[in-house]
N, CA, C and O atoms as a printed pandas DataFrame, in Angstrom:
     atom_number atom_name residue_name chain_id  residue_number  x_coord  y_coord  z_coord
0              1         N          UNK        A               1  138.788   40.603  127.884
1              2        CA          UNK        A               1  140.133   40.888  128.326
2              3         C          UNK        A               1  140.815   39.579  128.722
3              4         O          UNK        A               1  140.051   38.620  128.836
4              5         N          UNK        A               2  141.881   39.403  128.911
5              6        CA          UNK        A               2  142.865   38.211  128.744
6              7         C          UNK        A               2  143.891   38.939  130.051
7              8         O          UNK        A               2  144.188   40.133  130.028
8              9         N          UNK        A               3  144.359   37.963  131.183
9             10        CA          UNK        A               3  145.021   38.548  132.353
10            11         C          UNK        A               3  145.842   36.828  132.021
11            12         O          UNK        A               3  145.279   35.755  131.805
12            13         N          UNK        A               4  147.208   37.119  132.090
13            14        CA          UNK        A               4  148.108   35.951  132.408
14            15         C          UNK        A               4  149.458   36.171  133.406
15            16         O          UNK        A               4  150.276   37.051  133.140
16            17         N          UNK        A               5  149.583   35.444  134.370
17            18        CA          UNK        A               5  150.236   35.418  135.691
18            19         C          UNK        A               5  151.370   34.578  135.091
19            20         O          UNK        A               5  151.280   33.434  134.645
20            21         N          UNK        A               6  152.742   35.573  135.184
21            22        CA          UNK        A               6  153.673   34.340  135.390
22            23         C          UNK        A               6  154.696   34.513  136.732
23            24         O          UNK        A               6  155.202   35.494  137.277
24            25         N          UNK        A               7  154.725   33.492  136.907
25            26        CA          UNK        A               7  155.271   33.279  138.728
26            27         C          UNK        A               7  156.394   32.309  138.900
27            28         O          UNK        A               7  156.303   31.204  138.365
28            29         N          UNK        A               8  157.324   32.594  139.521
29            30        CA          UNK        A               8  158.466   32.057  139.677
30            31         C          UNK        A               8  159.417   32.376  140.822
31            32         O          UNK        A               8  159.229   33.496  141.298
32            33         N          UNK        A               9  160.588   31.520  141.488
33            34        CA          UNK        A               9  161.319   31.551  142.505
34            35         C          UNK        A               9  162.361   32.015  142.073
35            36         O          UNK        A               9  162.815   32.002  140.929
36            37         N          UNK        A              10  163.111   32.818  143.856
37            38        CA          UNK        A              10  164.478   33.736  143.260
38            39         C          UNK        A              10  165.201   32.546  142.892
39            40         O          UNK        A              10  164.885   31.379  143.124
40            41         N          UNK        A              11  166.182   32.977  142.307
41            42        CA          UNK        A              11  167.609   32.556  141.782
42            43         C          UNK        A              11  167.783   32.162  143.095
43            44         O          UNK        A              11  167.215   32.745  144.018
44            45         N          UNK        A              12  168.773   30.898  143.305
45            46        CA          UNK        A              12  169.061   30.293  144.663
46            47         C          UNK        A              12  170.339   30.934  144.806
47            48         O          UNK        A              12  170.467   31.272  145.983
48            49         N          UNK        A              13  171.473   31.288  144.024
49            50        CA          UNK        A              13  172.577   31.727  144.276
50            51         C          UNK        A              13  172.626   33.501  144.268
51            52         O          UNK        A              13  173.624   34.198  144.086
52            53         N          UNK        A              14  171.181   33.964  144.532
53            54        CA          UNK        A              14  171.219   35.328  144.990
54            55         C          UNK        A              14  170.211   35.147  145.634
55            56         O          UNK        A              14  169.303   34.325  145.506
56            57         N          UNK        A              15  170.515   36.530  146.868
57            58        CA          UNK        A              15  169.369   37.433  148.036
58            59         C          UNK        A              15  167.929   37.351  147.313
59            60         O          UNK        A              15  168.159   37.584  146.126
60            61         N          UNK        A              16  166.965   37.194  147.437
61            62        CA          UNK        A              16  165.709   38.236  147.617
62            63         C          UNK        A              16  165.890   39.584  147.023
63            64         O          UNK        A              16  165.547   39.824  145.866
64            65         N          UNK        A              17  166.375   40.378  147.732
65            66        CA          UNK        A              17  166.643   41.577  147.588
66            67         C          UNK        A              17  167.493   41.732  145.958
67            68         O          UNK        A              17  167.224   42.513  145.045
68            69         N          UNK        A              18  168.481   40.777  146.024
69            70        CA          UNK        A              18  169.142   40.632  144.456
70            71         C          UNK        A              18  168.383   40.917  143.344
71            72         O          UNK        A              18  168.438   41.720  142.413
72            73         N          UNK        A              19  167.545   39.887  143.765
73            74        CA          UNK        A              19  166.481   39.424  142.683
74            75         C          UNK        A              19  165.535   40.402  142.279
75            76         O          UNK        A              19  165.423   40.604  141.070
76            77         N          UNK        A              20  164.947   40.943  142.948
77            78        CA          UNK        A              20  164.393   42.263  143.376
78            79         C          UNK        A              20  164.885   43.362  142.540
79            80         O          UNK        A              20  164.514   43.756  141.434
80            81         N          UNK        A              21  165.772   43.747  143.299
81            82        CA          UNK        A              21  166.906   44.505  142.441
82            83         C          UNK        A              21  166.973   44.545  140.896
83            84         O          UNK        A              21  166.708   45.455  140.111
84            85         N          UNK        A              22  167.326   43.524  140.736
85            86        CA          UNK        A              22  167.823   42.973  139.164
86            87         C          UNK        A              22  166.703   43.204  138.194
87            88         O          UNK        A              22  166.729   43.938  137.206
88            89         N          UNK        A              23  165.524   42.317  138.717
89            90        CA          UNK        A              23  164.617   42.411  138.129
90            91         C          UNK        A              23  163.520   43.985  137.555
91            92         O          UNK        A              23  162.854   44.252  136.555
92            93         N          UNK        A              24  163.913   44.805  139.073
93            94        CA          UNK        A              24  163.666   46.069  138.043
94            95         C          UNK        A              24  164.310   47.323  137.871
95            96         O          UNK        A              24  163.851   48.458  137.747
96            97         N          UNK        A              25  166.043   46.662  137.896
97            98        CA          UNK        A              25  166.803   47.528  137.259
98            99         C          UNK        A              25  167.303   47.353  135.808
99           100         O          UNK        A              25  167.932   48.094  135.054
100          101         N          UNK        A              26  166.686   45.837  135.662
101          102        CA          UNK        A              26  166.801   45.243  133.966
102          103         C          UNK        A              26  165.894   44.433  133.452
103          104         O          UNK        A              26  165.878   44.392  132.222
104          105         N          UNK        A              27  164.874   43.553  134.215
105          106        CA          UNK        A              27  163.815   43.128  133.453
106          107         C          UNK        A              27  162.590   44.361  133.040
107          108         O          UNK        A              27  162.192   44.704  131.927
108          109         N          UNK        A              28  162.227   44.808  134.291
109          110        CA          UNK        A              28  161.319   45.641  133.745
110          111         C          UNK        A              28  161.355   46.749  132.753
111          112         O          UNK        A              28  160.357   47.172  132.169
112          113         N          UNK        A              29  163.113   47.392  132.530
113          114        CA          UNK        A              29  163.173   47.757  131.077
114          115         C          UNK        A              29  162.581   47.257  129.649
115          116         O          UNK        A              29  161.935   47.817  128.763
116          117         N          UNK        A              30  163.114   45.903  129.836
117          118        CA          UNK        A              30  163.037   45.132  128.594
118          119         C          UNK        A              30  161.464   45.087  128.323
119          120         O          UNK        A              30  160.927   45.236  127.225
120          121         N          UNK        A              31  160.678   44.792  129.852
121          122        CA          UNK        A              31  159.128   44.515  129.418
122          123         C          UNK        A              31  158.580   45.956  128.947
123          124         O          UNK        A              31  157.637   45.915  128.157
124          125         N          UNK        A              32  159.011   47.110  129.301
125          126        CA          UNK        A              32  158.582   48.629  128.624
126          127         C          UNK        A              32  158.539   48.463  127.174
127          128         O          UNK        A              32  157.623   48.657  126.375
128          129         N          UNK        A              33  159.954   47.986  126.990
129          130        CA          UNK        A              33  160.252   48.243  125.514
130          131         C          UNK        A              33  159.263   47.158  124.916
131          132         O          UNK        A              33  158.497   47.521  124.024
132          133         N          UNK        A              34  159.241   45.914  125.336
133          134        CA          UNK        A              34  158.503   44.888  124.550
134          135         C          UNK        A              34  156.567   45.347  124.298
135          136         O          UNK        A              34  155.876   45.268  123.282
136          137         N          UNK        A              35  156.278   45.731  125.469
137          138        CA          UNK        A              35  155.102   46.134  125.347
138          139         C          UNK        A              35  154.258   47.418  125.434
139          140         O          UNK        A              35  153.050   47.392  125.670
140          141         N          UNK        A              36  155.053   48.681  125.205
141          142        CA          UNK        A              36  154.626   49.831  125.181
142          143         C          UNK        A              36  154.412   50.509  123.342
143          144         O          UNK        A              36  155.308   50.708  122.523
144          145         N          UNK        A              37  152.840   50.732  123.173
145          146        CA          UNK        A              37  152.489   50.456  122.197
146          147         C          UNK        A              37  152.181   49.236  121.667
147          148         O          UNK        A              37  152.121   49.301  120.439
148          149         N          UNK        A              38  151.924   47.970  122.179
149          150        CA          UNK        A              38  151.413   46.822  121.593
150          151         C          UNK        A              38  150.065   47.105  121.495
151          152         O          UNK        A              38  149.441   47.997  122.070
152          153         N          UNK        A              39  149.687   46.309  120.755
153          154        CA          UNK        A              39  147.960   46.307  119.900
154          155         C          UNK        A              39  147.172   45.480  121.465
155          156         O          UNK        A              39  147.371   44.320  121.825
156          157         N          UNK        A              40  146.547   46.205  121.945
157          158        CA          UNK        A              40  145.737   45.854  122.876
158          159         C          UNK        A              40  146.366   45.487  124.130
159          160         O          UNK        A              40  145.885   44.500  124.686
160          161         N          UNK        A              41  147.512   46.175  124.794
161          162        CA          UNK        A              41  148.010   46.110  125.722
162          163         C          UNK        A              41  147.464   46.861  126.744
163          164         O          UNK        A              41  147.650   48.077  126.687
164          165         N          UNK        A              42  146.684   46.303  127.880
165          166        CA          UNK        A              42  146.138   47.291  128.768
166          167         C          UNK        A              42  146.970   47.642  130.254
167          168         O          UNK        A              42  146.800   48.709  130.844
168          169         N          UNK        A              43  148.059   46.364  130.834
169          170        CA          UNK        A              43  148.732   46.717  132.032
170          171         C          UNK        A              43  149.182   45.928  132.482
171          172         O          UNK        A              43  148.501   44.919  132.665
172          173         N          UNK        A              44  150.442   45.950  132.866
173          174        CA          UNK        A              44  151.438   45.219  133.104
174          175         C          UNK        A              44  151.765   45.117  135.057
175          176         O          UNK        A              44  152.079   46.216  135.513
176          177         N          UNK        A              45  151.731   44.406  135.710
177          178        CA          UNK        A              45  151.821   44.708  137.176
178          179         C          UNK        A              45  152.568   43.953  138.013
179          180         O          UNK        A              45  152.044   42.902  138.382
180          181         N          UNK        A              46  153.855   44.254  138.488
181          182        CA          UNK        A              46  154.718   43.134  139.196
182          183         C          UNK        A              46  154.567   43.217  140.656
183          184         O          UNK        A              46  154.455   44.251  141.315
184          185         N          UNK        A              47  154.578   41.854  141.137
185          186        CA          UNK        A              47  153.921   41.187  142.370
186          187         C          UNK        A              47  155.170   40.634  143.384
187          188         O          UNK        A              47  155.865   39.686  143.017
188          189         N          UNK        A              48  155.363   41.210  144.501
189          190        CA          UNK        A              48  156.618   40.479  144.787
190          191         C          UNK        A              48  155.802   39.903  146.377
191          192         O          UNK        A              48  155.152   40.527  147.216
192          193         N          UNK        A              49  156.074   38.922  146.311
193          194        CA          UNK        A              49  155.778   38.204  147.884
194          195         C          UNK        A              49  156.261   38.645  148.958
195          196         O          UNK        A              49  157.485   38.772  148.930
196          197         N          UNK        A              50  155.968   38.808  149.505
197          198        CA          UNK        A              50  156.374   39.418  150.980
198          199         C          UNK        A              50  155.865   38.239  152.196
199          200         O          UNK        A              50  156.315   38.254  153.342
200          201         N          UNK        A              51  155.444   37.823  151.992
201          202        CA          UNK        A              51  155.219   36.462  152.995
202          203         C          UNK        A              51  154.257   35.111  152.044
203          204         O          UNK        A              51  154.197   34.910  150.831
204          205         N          UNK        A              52  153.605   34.376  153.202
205          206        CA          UNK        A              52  152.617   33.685  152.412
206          207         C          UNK        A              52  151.987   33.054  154.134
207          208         O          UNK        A              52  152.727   33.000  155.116
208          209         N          UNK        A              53  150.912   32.752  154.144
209          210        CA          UNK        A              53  150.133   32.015  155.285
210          211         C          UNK        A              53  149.231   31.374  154.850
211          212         O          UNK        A              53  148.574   31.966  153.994
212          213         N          UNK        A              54  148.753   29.851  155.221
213          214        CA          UNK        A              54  147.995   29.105  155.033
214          215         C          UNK        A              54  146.768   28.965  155.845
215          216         O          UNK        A              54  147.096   29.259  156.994
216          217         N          UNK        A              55  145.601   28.680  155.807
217          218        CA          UNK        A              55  144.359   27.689  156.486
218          219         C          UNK        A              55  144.007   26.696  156.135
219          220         O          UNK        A              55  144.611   26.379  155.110
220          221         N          UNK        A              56  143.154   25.820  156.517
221          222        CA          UNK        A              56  142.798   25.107  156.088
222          223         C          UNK        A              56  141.488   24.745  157.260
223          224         O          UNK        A              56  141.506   24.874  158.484
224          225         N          UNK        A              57  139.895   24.034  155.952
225          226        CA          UNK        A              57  138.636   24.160  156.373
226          227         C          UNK        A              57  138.794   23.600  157.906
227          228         O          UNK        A              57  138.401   24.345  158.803
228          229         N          UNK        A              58  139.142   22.801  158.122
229          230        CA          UNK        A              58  139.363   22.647  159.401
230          231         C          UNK        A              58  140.460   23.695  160.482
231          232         O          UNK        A              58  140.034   23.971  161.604
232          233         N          UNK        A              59  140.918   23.868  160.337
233          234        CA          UNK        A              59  141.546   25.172  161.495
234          235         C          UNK        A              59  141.461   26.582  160.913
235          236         O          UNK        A              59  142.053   26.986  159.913
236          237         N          UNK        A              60  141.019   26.946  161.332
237          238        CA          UNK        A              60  140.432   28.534  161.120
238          239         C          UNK        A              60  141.504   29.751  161.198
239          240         O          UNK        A              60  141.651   30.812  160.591
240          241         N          UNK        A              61  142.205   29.049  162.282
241          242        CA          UNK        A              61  143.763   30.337  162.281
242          243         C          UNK        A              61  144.823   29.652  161.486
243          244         O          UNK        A              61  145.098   28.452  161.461
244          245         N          UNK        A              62  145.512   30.920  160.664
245          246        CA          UNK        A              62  145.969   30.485  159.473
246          247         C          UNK        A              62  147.671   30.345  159.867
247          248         O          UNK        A              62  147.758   30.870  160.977
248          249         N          UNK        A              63  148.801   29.953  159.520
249          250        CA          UNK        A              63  149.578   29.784  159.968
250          251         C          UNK        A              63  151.208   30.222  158.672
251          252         O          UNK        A              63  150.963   30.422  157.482
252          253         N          UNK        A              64  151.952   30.257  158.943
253          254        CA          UNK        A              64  153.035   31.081  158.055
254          255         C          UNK        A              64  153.218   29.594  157.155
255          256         O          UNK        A              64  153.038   28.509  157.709
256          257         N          UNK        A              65  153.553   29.694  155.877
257          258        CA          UNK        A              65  154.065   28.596  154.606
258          259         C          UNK        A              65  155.138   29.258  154.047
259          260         O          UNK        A              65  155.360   30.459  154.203
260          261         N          UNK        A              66  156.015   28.256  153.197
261          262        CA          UNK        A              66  156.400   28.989  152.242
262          263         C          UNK        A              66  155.716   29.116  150.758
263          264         O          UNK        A              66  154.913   28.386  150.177
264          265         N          UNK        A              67  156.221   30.073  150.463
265          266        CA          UNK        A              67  155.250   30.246  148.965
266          267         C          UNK        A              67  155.843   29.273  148.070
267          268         O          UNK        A              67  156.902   28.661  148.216
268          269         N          UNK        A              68  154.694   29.202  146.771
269          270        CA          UNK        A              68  155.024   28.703  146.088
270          271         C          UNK        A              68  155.755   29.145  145.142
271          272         O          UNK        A              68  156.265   28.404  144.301
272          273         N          UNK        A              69  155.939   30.854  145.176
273          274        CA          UNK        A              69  156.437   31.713  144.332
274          275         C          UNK        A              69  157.292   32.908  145.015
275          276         O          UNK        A              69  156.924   33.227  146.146
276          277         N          UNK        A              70  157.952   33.325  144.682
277          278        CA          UNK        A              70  158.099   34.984  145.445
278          279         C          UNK        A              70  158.021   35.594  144.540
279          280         O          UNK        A              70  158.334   36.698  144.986
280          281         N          UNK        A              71  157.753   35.779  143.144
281          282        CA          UNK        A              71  157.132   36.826  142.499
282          283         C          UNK        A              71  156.452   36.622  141.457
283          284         O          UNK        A              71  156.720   35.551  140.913
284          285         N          UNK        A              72  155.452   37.408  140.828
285          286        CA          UNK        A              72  154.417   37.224  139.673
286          287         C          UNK        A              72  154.216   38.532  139.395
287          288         O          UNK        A              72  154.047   39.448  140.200
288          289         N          UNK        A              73  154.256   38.592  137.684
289          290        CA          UNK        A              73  153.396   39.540  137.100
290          291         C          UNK        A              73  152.010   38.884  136.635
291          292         O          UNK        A              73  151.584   37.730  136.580
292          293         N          UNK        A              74  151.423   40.356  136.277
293          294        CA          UNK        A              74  150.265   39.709  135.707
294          295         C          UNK        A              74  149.949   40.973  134.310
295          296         O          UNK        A              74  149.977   42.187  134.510
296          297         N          UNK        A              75  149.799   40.632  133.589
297          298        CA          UNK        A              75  149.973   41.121  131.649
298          299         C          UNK        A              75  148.631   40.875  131.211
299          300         O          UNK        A              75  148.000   39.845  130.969
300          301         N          UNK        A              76  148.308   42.366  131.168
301          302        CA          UNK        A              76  146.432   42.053  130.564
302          303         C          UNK        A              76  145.978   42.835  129.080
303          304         O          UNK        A              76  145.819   44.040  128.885
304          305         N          UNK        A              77  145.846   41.791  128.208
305          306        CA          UNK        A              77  145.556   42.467  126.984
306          307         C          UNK        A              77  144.029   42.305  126.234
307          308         O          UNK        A              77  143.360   41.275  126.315
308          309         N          UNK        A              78  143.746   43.139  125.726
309          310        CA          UNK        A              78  142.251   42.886  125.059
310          311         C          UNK        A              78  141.977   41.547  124.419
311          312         O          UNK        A              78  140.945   40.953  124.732
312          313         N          UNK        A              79  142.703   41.095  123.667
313          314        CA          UNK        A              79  142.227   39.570  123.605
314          315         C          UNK        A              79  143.270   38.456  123.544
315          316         O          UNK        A              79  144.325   38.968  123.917
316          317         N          UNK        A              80  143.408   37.537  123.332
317          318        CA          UNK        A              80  144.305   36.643  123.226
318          319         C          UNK        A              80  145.293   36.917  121.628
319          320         O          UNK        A              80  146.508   37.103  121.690
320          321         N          UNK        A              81  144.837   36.905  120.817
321          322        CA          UNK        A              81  145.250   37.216  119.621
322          323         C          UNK        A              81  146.377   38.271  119.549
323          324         O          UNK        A              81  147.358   38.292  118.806
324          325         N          UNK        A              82  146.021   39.077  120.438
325          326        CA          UNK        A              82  146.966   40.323  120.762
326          327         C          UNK        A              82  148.045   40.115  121.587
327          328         O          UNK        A              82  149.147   40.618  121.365
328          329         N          UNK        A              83  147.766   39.315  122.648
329          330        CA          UNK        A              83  148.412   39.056  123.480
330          331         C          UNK        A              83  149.848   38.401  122.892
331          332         O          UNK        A              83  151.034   38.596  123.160
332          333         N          UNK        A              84  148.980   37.342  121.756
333          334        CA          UNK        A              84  149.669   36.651  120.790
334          335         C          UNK        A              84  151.047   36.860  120.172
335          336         O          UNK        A              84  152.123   36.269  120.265
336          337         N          UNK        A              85  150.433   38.342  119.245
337          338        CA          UNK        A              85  151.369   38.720  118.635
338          339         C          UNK        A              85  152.739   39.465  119.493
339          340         O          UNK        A              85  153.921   39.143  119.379
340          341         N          UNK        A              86  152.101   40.650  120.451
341          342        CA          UNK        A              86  152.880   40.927  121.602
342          343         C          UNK        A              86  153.987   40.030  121.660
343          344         O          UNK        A              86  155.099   40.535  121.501
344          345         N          UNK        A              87  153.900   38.646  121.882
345          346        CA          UNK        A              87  155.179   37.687  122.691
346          347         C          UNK        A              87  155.706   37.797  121.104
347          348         O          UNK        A              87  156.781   37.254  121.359
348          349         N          UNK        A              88  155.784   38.015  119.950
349          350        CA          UNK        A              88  156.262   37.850  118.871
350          351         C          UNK        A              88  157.537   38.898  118.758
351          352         O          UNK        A              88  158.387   38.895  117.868
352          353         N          UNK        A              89  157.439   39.925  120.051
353          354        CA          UNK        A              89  158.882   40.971  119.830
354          355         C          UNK        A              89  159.692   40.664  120.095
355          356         O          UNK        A              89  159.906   39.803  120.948
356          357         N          UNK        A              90  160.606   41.369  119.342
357          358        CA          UNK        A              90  162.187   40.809  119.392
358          359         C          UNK        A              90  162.846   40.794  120.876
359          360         O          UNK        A              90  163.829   40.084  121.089
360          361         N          UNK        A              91  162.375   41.457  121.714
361          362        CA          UNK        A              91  162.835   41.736  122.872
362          363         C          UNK        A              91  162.636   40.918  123.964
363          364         O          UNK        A              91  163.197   40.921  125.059
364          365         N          UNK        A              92  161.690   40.159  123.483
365          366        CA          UNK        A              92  161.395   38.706  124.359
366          367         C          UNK        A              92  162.392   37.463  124.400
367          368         O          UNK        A              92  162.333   36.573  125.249
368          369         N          UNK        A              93  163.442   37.540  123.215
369          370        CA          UNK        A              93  164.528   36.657  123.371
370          371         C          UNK        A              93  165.142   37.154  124.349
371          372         O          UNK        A              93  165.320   36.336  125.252
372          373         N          UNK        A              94  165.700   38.575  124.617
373          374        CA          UNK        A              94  166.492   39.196  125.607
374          375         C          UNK        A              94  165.796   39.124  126.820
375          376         O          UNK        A              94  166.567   38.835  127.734
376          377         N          UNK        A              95  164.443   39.301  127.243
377          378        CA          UNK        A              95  163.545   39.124  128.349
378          379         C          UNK        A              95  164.065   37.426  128.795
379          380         O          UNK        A              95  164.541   37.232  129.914
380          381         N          UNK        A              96  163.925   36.401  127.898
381          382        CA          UNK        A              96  164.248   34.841  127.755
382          383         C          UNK        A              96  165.312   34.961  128.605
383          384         O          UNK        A              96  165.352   34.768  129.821
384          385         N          UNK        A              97  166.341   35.367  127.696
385          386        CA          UNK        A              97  167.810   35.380  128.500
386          387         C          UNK        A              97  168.304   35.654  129.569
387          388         O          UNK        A              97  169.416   35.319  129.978
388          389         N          UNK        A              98  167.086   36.616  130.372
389          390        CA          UNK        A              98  167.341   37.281  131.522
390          391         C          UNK        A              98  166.955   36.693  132.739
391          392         O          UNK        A              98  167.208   37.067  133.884
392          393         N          UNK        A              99  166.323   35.745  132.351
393          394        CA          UNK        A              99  165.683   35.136  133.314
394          395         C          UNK        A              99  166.615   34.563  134.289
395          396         O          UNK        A              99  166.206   34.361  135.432
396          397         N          UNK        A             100  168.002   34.237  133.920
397          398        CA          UNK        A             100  168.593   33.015  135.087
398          399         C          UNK        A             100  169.502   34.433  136.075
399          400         O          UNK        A             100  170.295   34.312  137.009
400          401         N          UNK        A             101  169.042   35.554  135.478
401          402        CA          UNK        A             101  169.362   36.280  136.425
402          403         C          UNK        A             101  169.126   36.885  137.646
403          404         O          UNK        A             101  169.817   37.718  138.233
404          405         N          UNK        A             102  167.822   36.254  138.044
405          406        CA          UNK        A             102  167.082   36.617  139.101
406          407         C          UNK        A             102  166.216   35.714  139.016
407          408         O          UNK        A             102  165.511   35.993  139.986
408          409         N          UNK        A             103  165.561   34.436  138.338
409          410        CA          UNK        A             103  164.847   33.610  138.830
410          411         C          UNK        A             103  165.734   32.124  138.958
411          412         O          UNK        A             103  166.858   32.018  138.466
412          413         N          UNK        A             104  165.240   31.315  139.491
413          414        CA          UNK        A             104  165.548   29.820  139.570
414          415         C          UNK        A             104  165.334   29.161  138.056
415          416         O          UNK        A             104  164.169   29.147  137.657
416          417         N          UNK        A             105  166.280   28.657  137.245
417          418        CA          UNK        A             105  166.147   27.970  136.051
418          419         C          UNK        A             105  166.386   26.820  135.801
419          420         O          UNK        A             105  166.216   26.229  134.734
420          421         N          UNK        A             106  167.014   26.231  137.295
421          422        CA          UNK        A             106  167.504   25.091  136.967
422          423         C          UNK        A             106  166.813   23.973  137.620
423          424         O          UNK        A             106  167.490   23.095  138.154
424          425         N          UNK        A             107  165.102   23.900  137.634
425          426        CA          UNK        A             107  164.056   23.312  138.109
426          427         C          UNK        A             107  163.299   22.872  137.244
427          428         O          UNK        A             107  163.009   23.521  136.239
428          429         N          UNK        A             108  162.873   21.737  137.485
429          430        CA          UNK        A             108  161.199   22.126  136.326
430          431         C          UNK        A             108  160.385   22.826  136.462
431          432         O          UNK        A             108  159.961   23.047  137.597
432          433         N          UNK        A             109  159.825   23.478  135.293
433          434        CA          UNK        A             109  158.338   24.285  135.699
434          435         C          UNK        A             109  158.766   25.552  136.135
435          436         O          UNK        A             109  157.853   26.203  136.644
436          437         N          UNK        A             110  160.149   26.262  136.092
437          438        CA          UNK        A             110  160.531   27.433  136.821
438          439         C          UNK        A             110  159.733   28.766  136.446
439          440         O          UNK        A             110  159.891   29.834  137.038
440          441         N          UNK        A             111  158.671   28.514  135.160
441          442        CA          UNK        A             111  158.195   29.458  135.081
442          443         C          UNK        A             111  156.731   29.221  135.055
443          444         O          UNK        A             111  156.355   28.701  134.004
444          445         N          UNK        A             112  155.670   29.497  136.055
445          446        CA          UNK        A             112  154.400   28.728  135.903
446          447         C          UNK        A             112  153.014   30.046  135.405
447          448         O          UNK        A             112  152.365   30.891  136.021
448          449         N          UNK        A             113  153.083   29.655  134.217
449          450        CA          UNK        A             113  151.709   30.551  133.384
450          451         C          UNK        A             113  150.744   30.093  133.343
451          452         O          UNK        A             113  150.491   28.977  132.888
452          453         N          UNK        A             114  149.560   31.316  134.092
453          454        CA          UNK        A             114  148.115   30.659  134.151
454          455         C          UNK        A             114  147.318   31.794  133.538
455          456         O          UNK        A             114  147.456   32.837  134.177
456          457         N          UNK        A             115  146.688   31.869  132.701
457          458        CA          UNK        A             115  145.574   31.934  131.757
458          459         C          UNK        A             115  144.413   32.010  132.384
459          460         O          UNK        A             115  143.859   30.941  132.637
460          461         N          UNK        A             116  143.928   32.944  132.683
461          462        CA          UNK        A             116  143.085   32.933  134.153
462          463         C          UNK        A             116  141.803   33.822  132.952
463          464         O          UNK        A             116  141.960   34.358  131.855
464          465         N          UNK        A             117  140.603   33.620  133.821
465          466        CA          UNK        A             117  139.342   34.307  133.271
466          467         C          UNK        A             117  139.615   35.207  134.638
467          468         O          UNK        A             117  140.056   34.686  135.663
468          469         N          UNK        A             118  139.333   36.479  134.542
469          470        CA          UNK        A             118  138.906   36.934  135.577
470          471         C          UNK        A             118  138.059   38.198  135.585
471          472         O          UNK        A             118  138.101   39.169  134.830
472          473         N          UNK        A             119  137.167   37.904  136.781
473          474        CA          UNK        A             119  135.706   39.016  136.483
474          475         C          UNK        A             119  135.655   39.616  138.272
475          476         O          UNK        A             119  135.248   39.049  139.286
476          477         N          UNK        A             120  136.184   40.806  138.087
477          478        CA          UNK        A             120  135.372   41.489  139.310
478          479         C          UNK        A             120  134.248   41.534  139.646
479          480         O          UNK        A             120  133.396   41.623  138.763
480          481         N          UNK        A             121  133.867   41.489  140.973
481          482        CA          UNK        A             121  133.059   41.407  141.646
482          483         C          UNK        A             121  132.165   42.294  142.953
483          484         O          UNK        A             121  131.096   42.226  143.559
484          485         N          UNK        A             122  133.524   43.213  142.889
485          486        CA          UNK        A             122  132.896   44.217  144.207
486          487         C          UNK        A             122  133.952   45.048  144.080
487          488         O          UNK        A             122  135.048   44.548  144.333
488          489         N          UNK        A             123  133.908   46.479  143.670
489          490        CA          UNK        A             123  134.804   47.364  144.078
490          491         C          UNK        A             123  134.995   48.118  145.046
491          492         O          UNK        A             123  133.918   48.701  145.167
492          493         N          UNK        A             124  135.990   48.656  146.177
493          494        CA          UNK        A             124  135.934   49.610  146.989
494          495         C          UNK        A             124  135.442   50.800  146.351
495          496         O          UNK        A             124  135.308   50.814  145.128
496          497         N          UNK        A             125  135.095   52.034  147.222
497          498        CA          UNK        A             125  134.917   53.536  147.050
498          499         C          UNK        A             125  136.306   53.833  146.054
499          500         O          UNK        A             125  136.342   54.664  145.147
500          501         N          UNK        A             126  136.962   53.303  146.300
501          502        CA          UNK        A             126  138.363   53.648  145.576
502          503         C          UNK        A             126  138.615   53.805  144.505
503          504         O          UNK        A             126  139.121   54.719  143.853
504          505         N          UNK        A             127  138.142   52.610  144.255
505          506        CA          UNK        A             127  138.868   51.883  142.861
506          507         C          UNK        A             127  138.140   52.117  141.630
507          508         O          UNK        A             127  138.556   51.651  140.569
């Protein structure tokens, strides 16, 4: 399986809440349409920050930061190849376009994708 995080800051000339807003009264349309029915699409999951707090090995109580992000999805498909073709829909130019509507674009790096291995390790009764 293949999990990729992309993470990015609000738009500076809107709220939090804007951004928020915007994002899933019109991005998360676009990501339905782009990836419902793709070849090995397993789940799509948006992440919005609500704070952030730091430690460090030396002080043990952790203390308020700002993030590096206030929001991330994370897009998990059976393999990379799939994942591949997926970004190949037409609807990803319009996803493109949407971006300066609720994130920061006028930075470097405004959109930071990580390609992560990831393997559970312990589940709750829950899950």
């Amino acid at each position: 399986m293949v999990k990729v995080l992309f993470g990015w800051k609000d738009a500076p000339t809107r709220s939090a809440q804007e951004c928020e807003d915007h994002y899933r009264s019109n991005h998360m349309p676009l990501a339905r349409e782009a990836y419902t029915g793709a070849d090995g699409f397993r789940l799509l999951v948006y992440n919005r920050v609500r704070s952030c707090r730091v430690n460090d090995h030396n002080s043990p109580a952790s203390r308020p930061a700002e993030a590096p992000m206030d929001a991330f999805v994370e897009l998990y498909f059976d393999s990379m190849e799939q994942l591949q073709a997926a970004m190949g829909h037409p609807v990803l130019a319009k996803m493109f376009d949407d971006h300066s509507n609720f994130m920061a674009t006028d930075v470097p790096s405004n959109v930071v994708i990580y390609e992560v291995d990831e393997e559970v390790i312990l589940r709750g009764p829950e899950a």
